[in-house]
C-alpha positions as CSV (number, residue, x, y, z in Angstrom):
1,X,121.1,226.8,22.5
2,X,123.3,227.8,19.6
3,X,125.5,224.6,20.4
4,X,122.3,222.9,19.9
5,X,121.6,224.4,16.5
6,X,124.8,224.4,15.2
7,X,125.1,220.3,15.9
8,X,121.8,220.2,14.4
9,X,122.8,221.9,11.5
10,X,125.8,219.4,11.1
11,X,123.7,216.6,11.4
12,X,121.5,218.1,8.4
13,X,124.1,218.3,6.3
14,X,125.5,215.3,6.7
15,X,122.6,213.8,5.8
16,X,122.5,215.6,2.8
17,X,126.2,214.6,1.5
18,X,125.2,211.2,2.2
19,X,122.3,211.3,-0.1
20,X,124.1,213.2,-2.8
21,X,126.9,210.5,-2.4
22,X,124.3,207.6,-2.6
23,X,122.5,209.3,-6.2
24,X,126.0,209.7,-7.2
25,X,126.8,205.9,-6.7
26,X,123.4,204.8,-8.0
27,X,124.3,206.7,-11.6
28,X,127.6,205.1,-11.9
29,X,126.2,201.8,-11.0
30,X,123.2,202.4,-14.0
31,X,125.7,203.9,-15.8
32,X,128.2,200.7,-15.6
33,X,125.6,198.7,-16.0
34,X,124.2,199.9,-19.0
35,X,127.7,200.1,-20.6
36,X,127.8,196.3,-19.7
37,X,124.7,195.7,-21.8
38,X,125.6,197.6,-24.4
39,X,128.7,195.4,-24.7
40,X,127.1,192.1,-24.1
41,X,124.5,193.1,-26.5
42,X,127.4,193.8,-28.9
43,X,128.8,190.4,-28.4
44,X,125.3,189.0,-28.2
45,X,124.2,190.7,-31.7
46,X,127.1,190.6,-34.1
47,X,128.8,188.4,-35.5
48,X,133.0,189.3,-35.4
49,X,134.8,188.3,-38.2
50,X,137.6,186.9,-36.7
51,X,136.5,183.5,-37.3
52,X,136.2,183.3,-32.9
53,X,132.3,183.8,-32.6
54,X,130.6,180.1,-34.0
55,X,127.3,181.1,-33.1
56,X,124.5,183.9,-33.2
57,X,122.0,183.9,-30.4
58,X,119.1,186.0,-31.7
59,X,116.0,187.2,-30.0
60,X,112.8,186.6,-32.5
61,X,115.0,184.9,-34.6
62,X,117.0,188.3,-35.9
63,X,120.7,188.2,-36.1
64,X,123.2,190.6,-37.6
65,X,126.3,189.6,-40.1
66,X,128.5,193.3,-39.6
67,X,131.8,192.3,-41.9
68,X,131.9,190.7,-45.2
69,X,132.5,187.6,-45.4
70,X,133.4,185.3,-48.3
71,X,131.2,182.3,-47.0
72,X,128.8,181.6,-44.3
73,X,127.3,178.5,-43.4
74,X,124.4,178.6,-41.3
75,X,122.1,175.6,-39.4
76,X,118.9,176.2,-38.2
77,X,117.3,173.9,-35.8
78,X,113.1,173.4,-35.8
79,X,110.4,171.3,-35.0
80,X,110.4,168.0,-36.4
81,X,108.6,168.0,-40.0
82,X,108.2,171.7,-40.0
83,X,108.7,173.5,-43.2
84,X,112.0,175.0,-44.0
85,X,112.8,178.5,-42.9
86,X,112.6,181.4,-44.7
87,X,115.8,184.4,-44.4
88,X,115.0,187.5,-44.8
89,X,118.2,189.7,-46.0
90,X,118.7,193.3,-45.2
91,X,117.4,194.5,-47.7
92,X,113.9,192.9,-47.2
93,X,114.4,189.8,-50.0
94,X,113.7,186.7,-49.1
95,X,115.5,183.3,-49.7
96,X,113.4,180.2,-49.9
97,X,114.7,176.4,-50.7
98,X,113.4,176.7,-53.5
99,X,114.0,180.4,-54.6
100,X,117.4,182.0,-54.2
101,X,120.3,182.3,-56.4
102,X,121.9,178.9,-57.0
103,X,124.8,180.1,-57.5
104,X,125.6,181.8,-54.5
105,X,123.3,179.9,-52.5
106,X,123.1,176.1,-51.4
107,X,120.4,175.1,-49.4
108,X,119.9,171.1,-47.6
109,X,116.7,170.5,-45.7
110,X,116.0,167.7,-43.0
111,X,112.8,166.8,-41.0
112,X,114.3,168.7,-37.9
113,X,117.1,171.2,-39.4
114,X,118.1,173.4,-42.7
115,X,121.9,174.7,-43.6
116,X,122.1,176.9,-45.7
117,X,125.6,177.9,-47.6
118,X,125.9,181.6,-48.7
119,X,128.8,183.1,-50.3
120,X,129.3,186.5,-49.6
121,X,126.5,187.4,-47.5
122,X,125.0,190.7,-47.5
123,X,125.9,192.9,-44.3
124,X,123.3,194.2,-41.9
125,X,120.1,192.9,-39.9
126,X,118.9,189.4,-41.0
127,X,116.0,187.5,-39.5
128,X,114.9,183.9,-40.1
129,X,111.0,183.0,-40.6
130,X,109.9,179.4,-39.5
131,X,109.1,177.1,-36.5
132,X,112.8,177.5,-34.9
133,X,113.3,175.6,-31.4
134,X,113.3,178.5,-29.2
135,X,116.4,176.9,-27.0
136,X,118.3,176.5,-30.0
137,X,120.5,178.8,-31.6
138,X,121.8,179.7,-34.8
139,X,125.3,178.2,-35.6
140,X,127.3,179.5,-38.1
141,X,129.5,176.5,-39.4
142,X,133.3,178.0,-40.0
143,X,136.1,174.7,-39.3
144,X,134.0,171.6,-38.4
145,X,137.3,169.1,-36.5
146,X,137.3,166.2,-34.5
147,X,139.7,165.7,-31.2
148,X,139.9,162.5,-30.4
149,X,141.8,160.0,-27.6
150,X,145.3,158.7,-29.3
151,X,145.1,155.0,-29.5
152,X,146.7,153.2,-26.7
153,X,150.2,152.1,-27.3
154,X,149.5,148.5,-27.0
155,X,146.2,147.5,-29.2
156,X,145.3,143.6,-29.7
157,X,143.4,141.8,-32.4
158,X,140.0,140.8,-31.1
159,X,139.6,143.9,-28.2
160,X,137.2,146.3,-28.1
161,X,138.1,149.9,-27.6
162,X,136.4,152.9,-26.1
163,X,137.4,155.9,-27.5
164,X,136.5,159.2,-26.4
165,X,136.0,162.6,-29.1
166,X,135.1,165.7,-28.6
167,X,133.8,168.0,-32.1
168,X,134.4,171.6,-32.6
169,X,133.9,174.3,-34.9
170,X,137.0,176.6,-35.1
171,X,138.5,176.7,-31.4
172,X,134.9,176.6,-29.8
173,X,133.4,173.3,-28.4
174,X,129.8,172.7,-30.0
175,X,127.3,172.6,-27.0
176,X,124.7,172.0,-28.7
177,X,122.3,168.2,-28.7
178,X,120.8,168.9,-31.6
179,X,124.1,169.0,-33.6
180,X,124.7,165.2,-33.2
181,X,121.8,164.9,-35.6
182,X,123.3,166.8,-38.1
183,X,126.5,165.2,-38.0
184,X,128.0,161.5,-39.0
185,X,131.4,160.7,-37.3
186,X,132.8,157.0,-39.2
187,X,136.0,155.6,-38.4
188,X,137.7,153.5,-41.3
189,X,141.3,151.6,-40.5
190,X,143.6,151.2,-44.0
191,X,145.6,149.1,-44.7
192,X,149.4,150.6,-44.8
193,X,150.3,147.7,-47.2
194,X,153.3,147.2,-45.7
195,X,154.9,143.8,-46.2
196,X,156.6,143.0,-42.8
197,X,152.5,142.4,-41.3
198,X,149.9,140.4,-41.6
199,X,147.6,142.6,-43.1
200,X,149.6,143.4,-46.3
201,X,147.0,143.9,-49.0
202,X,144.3,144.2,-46.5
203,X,140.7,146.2,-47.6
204,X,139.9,148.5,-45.3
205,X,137.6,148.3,-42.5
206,X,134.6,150.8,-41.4
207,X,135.0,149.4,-37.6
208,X,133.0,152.1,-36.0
209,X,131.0,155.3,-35.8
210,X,131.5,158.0,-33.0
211,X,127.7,158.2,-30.7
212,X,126.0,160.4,-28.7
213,X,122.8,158.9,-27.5
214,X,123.7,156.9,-24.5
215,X,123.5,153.7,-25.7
216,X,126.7,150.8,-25.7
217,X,129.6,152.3,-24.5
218,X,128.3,156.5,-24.5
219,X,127.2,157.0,-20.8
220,X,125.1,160.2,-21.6
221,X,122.9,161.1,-24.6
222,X,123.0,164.6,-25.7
223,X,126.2,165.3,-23.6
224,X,128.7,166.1,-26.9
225,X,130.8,163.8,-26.1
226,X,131.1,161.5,-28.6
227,X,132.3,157.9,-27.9
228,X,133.5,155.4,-30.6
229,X,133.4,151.9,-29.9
230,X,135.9,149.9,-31.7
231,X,135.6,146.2,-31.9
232,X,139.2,144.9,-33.4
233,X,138.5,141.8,-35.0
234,X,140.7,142.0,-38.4
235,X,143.9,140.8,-39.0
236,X,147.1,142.4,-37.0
237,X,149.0,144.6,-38.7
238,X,149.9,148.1,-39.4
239,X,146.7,150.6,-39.6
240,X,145.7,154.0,-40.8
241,X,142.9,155.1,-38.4
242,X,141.4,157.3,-40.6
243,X,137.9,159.6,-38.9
244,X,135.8,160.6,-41.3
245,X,133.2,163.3,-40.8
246,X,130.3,164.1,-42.8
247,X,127.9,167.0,-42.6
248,X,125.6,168.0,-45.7
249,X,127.3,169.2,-48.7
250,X,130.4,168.9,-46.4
251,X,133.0,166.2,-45.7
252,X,136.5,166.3,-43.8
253,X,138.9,163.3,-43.4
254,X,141.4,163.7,-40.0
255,X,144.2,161.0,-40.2
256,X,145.8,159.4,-36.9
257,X,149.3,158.4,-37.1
258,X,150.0,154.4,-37.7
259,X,149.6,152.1,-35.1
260,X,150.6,148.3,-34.6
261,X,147.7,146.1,-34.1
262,X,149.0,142.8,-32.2
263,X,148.2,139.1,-32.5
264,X,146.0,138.0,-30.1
265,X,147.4,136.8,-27.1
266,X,145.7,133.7,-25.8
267,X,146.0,130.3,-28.2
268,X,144.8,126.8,-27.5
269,X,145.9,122.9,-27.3
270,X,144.0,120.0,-26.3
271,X,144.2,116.4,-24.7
272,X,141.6,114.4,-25.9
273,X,139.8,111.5,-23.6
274,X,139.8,108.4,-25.1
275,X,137.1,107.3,-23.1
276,X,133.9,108.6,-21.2
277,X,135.4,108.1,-17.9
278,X,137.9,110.9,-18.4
279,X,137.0,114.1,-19.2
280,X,139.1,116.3,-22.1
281,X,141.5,118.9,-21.2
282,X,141.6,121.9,-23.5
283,X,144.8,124.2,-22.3
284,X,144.7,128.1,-22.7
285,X,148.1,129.9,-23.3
286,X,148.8,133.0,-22.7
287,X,151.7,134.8,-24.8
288,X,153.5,137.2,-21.9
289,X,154.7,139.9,-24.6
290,X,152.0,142.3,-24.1
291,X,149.7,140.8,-21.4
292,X,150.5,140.6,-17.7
293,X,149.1,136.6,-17.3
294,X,148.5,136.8,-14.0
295,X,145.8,139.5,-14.4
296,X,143.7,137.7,-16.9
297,X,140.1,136.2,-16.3
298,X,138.1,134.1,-18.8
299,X,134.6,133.8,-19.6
300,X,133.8,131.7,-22.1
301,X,130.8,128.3,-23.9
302,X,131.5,125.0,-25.2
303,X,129.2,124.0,-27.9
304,X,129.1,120.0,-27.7
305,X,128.2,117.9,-31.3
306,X,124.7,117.8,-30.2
307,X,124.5,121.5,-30.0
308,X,124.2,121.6,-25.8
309,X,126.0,124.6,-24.6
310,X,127.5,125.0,-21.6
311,X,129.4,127.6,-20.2
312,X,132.5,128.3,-17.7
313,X,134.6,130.7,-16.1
314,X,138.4,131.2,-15.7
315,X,139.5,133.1,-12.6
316,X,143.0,135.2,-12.0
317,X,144.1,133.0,-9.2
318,X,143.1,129.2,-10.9
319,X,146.9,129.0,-12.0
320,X,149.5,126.6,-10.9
321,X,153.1,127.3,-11.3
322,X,152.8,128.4,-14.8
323,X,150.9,132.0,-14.9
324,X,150.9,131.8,-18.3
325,X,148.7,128.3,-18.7
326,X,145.1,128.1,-17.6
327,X,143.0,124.5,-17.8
328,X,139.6,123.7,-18.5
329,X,137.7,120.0,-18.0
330,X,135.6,119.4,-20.7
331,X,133.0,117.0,-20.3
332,X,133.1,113.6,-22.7
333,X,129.3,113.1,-23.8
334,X,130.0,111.7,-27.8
335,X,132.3,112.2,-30.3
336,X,132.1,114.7,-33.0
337,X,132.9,118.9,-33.5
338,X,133.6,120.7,-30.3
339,X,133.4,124.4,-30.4
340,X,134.9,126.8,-27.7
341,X,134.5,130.5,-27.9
342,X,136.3,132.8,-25.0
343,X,136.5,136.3,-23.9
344,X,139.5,137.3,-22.3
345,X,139.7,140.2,-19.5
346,X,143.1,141.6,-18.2
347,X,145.8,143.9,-18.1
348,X,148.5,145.2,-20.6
349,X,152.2,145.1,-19.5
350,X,151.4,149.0,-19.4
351,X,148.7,148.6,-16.9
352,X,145.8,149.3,-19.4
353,X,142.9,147.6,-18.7
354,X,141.6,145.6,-22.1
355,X,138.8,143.0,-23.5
356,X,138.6,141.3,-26.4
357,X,137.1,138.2,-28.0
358,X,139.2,134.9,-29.0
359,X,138.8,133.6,-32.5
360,X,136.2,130.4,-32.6
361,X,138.3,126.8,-31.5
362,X,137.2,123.7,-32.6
363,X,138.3,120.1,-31.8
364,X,136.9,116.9,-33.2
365,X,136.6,113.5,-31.0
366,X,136.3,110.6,-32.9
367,X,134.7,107.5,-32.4
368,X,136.8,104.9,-30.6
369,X,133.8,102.6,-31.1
370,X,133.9,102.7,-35.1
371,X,129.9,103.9,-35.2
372,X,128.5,105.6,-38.2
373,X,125.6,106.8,-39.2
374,X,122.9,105.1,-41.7
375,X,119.6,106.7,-43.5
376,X,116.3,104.6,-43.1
377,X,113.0,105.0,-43.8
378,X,110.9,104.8,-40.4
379,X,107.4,103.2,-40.0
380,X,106.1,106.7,-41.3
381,X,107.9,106.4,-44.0
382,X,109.7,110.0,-43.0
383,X,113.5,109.2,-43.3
384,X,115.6,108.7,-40.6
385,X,119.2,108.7,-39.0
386,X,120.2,105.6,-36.8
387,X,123.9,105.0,-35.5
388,X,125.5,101.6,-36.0
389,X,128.4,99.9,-34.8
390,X,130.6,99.7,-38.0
391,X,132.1,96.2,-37.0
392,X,128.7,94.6,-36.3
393,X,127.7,96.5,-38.9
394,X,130.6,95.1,-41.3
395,X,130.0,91.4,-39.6
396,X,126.2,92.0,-40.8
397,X,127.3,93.0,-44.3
398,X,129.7,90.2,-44.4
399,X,127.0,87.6,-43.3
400,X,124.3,89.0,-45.7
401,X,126.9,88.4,-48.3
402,X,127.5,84.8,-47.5
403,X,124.0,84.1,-47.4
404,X,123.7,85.9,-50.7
405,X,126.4,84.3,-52.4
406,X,125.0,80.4,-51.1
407,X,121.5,81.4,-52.7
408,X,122.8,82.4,-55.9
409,X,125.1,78.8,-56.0
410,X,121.7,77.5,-55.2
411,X,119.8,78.7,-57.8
412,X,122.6,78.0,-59.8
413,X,122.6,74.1,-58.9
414,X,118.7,73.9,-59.3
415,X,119.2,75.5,-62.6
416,X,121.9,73.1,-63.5
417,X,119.9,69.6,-62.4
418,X,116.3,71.6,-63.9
419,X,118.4,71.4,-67.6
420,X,120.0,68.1,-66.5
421,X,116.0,66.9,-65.9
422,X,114.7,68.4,-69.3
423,X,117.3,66.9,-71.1
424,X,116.8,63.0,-69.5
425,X,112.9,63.7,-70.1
426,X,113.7,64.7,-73.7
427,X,115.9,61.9,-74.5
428,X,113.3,59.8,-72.7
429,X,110.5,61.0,-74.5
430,X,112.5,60.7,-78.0
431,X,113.6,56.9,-77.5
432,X,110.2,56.0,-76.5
433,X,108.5,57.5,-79.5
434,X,111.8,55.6,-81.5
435,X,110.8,52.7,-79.9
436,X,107.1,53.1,-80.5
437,X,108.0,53.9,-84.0
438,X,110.1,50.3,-84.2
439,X,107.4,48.1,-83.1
440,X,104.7,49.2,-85.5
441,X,107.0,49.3,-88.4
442,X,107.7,45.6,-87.3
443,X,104.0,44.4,-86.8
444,X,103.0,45.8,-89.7
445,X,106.1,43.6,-91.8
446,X,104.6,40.0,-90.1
447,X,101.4,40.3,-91.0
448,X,100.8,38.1,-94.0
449,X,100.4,39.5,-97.5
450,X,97.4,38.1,-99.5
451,X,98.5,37.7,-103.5
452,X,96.3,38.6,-106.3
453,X,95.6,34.6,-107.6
454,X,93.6,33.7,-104.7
């Protein structure tokens, strides 16, 4: 019996250790736990000022500066046409857009966002009155830099680039949508005037501008990644790729080191039919320098003289013994302006995939058969274009001529014998009336005169 008890007794307090163990483990864990909110709400609440912390997550739209600082810049994101916020500074004042010291404060409003510039804001509690997108969050602007892809070592003249960037403010990344609203990202390429290129004295060229809204070459819209999409056709040379960003009353210039833009690599000849039985050849050579030939594909139109357009296709394996020579039939139909335009797909000599677009090529058939075209006016009296063959048309020309030469001798003769004609019928006319004259003058002297005695 007292074994009984006494394991009984054991048992009890055991028990009891166990739950004095667990209430023990249950206030270090609240304990802990609490001291973990305290510090997240300290990192969530305050902003440090070691320049680290870019943004201020705020609950009811409070946030709390605790240091001094000399400048903070401050975004705002809200609903699209809603008024502009209102701050509300420690102290209870308020700053409006249009009512707060201009001096220390400078304010830019947009249909979806406000920043707002203040130089040496007050410490303590602030708290920010408007129609604020509750998934947003309030970003305090410190270093606003780009990061972007170096160029590729080998860049041609006519390709098109995809470029990938990535923006951020200090050492954070901004992930935030919205931002790509607030933000323009332009990419300009200057000239390094330098004499031994092409492009010596060349303007510069705004060739792109960094996008994030999924459309061309940017896979996903609000993703903040930016991608540029640079289309290359300027002359080769040495560049200055120059990235210019520009926020509202704020704009930052990041220069990339020099790079060599290259000639493009494909050029043209052609062997011209001389009759329609044969079609033309137009040659495509490929300059081995940069390119491996045996990787590139064509895709590319002919535009004929009568404005038909038909298109063809060059594939990596339609090459005889020279890799670097491709060949396309092009069909005779009628002299005049052919025009062929050609994209080229392949591979550096560095294994970089690359496209780009050939300058325009034009070649000009002429007429074998001498035709040319003449203006008339048709049986509606609208004027019109008919071709001719120029030796029938000569041999017409010639004829008409002939024929216009033998009238004028004509008229020339029946003009001649006309005067020959007057002048018989004058004479004519004059002798008779001489003659006339003669006879009377003479009757009149035979008859006989009667004398004055009789």
């Amino acid at each position: 019996m007292d074994i009984t008890k006494s394991l009984v007794l054991c048992m009890l307090l055991l028990v009891n250790i166990s739950f004095v163990c667990a209430q023990q483990e249950t206030k270090a864990q609240s304990m802990t736990s609490a001291v973990q909110k305290s510090s997240t709400k300290d990192k969530i609440d305050y902003h440090q000022s070691d320049n680290i912390t870019n943004q201020i997550p705020y609950f009811d739209n409070r946030f709390r500066i605790d240091a001094a600082l000399d400048q903070i810049t401050l975004i705002f994101f809200r609903k699209r046409g809603s008024k502009p916020v209102i701050l509300v500074q420690p102290d209870g004042k308020k700053l409006r857009i249009n009512d707060h010291d201009r001096d220390k404060v400078q304010w830019y409003d947009d249909r979806t966002y406000d920043m707002v510039v203040i130089k040496k804001p007050m410490v303590g509690p602030w708290q920010a009155i408007g129609n604020i997108l509750p998934e947003s969050k309030i970003l305090i602007v410190s270093d606003i830099n780009l990061v972007v892809e170096p160029l590729p070592e080998i860049i041609l003249s006519g390709e098109t680039l995809k470029v990938i960037a990535k923006l951020y403010n200090g050492k954070n990344k901004i992930d935030m949508p919205y931002f790509r609203k607030v933000i323009v990202l332009d990419v300009n390429f200057f000239s390094t005037n330098n004499s031994d290129y092409d492009n010596f004295g060349a303007d510069a060229f705004k060739i792109a501008s960094f996008r994030d809204d999924g459309r061309d070459l940017d896979e996903y819209a609000g993703d903040n990644i930016y991608t540029g999409e640079f289309l290359l056709n300027f002359a080769a040379g040495e560049w200055q790729p120059v990235y210019v960003i520009k926020l509202p009353m704020m704009t930052r210039e990041l220069h990339q080191k020099p790079i060599i833009l290259q000639r493009t690599p494909i050029s043209f000849s052609e062997k011209i039919s001389k009759n329609d039985s044969n079609p033309h050849r137009l040659m495509i050579h490929i300059d081995e320098t940069h390119i491996d030939p045996k990787s590139v594909v064509f895709q590319g139109e002919v535009t004929f003289p009568d404005k038909q357009i038909e298109t063809f296709a060059i594939m990596d394996d339609e090459y005889g013994e020279n890799q670097a020579l491709r060949i396309q039939d092009i069909a005779f139909t009628e002299p005049g302006i052919h025009r062929i335009n050609l994209k080229a797909f392949g591979k550096t000599i560095t294994g970089r995939e690359f496209r780009l677009v050939v300058p325009e090529y034009t070649f000009n058939v002429e007429d074998n058969s001498k035709k040319r075209l003449l203006s008339t006016l048709g049986e509606d009296g609208v004027e019109q274009l008919i071709e001719v063959d120029e030796a029938k048309l000569l041999a017409e020309q010639a004829e008409q001529l002939a024929k216009a030469k033998a009238e004028q001798q004509r008229m020339v003769e029946e003009e001649e014998m006309q005067s020959i004609i007057m002048i018989v019928a004058g004479n004519a006319i004059i002798i008779i009336i001489a003659l006339i004259s003669f006879l009377v003058i003479r009757r009149r002297q035979k008859q006989p005169q009667v004398s004055d005695d009789e």
